[in-house]
C-alpha atoms as one frame of an Amber mdcrd trajectory, in Angstrom:
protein
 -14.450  -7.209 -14.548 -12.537  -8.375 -17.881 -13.467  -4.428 -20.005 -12.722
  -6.713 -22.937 -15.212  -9.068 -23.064 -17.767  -7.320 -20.908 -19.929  -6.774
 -24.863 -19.631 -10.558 -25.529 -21.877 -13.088 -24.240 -20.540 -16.788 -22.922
 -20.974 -18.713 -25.777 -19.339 -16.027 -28.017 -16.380 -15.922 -25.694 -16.461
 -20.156 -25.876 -16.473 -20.235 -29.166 -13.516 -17.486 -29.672 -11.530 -19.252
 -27.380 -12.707 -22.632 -29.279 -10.560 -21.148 -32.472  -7.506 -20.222 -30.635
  -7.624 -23.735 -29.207  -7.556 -25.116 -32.614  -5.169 -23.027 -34.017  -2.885
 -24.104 -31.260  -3.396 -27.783 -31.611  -2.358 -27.269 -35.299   0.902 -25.072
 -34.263   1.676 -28.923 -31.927   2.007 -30.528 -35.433  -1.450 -32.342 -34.447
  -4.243 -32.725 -36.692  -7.181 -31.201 -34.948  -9.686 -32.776 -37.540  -8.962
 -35.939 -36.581 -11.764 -38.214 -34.160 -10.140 -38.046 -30.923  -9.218 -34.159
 -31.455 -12.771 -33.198 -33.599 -14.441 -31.458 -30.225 -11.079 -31.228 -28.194
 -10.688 -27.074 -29.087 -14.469 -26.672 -27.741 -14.035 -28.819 -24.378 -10.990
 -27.146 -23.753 -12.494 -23.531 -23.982 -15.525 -24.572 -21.926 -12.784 -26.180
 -19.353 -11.085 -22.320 -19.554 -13.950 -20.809 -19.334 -14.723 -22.611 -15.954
 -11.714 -22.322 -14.882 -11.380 -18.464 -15.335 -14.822 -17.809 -13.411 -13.485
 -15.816 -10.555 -12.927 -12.925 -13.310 -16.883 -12.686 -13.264 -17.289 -12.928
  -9.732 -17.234 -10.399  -6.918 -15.974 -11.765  -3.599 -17.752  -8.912  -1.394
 -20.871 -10.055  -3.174 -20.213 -13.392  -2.170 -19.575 -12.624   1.684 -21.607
  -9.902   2.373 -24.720 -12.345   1.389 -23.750 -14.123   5.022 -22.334 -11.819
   7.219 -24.035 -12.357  10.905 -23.954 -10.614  13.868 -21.365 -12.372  16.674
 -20.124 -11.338  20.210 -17.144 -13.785  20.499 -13.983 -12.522  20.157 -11.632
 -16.008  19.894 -10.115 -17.122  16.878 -12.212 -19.013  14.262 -10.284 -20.879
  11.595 -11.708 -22.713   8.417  -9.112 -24.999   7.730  -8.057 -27.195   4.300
 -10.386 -25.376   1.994  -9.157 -27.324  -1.798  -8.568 -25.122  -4.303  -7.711
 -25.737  -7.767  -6.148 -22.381  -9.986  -3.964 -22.181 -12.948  -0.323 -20.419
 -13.421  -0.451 -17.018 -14.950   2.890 -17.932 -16.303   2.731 -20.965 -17.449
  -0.924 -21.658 -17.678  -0.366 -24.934 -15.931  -2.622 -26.121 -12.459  -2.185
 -25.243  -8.993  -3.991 -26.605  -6.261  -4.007 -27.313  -2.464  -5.196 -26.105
   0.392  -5.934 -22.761   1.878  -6.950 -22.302   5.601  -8.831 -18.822   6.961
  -8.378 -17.630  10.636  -9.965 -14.732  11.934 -10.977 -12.539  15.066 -14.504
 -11.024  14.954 -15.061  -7.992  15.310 -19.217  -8.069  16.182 -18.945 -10.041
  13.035 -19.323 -13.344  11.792 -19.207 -15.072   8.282 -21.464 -18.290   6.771
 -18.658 -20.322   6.770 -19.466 -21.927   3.303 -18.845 -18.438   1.992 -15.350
 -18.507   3.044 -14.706 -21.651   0.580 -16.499 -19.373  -2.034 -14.670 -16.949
  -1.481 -10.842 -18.849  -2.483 -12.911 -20.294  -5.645 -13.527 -16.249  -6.399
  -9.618 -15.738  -6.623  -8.125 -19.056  -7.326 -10.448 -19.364 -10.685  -8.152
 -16.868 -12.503  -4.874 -17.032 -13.800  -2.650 -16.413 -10.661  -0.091 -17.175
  -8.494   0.437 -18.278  -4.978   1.548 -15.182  -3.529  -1.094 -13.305  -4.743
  -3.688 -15.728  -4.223  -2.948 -15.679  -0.959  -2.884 -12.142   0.265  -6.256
 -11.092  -1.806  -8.058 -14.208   0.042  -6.686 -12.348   3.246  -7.549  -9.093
   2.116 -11.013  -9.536   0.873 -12.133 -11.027   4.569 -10.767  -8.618   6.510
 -12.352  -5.860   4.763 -15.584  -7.700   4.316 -15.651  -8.619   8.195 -13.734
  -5.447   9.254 -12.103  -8.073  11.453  -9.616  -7.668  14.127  -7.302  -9.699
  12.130  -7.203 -12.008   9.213  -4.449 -15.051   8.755  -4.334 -17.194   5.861
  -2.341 -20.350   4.903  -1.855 -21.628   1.320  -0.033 -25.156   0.605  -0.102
 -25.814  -2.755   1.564 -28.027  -5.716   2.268 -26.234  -8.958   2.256 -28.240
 -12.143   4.815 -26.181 -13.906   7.503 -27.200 -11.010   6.012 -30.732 -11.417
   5.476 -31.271 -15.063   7.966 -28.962 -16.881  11.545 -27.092 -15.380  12.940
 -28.396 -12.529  10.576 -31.513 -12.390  10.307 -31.842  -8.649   7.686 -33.982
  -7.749   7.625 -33.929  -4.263   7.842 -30.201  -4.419   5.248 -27.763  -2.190
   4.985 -24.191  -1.685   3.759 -22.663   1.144   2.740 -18.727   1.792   1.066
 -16.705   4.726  -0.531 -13.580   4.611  -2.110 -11.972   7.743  -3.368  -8.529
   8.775  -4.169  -6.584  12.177  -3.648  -8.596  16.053  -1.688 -11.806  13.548
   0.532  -9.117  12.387   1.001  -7.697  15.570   1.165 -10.820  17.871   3.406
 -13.797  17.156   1.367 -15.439  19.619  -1.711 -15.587  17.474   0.186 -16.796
  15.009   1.725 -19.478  16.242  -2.041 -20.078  18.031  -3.315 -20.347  14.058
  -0.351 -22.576  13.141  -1.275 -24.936  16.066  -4.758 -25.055  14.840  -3.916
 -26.547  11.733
């Protein structure tokens, strides 16, 4: 997905990142030869590396591997999925829950893939918003459901940690498509659920 490092293989990438990690610990004022710091730029790229591995993952690939044939026509809801992502602006954690309703349309989904699915586009740098609405997006195409509602509640380091330092601080979005956007009803229905 990432046209700049599609030539390079993991541990190339690692290691890159590895240096830049380094580099930065110096620009802190720290002394990234010392003990405690010696392997600190490597961990840290391997942790980024992990962290980032929605960028080489396809979330159609991921779904269409358990997509089942299903006459029911009620709402199904896969609720408090954790997630864990990172701030594309300030590089700092996010993490919560996300819960996934939909209404079949002949079709039904593994429901393990549906987790998979909010690791594909929480592990990149992102926000909540976003998050949100391409977790909605990505099952209703890949179910060609008759509607798609998704909840995110999440706690954002950067609000916590740094700025306003609100710890008790949550965020909340909702992104839904077809009969949820058309009937409040089903909404609410989904909001009960949860």
């Amino acid at each position: 997905m990432n046209t700049t490092t599609d030539h390079l293989d993991e541990n190339e990438i690692i290691s890159r990142m590895a240096e830049h990690y380094r580099a930065i610990i110096e620009l802190t004022g720290e002394d990234p030869t010392r003990e405690g710091l010696l392997k600190t730029p490597l961990r840290a790229a391997k942790a980024m590396y992990y962290a980032t591995k929605g960028y080489r993952e396809d979330a159609a690939e991921v779904m269409k591997q358990a997509i089942f044939e299903y006459a029911g026509s009620k709402i199904i809801v896969v609720k408090d999925i954790e997630f864990y992502s990172l701030c594309e602006h300030h590089i700092l954690p996010f993490f919560g829950t996300i819960s996934i309703g939909y209404i079949p349309n002949g079709n039904m989904i593994g429901l393990s893939k549906l987790a998979r699915v909010v690791n594909v586009f929480a592990r990149r740098l992102q926000v909540q918003e976003r998050l949100t609405a391409e977790v909605c997006k990505a099952v209703g195409e890949s179910l060609a459901a008759h509607g798609v509602i998704v909840a995110c509640k999440a706690e954002h380091l950067c609000m916590k940690m740094r700025g306003v330092e609100k710890q008790n601080s949550a965020t909340v979005t909702l992104d839904y498509t077809g009969l949820f956007a058309d009937d409040p009803g089903l909404r609410e229905e989904f909001m009960r659920m949860l």
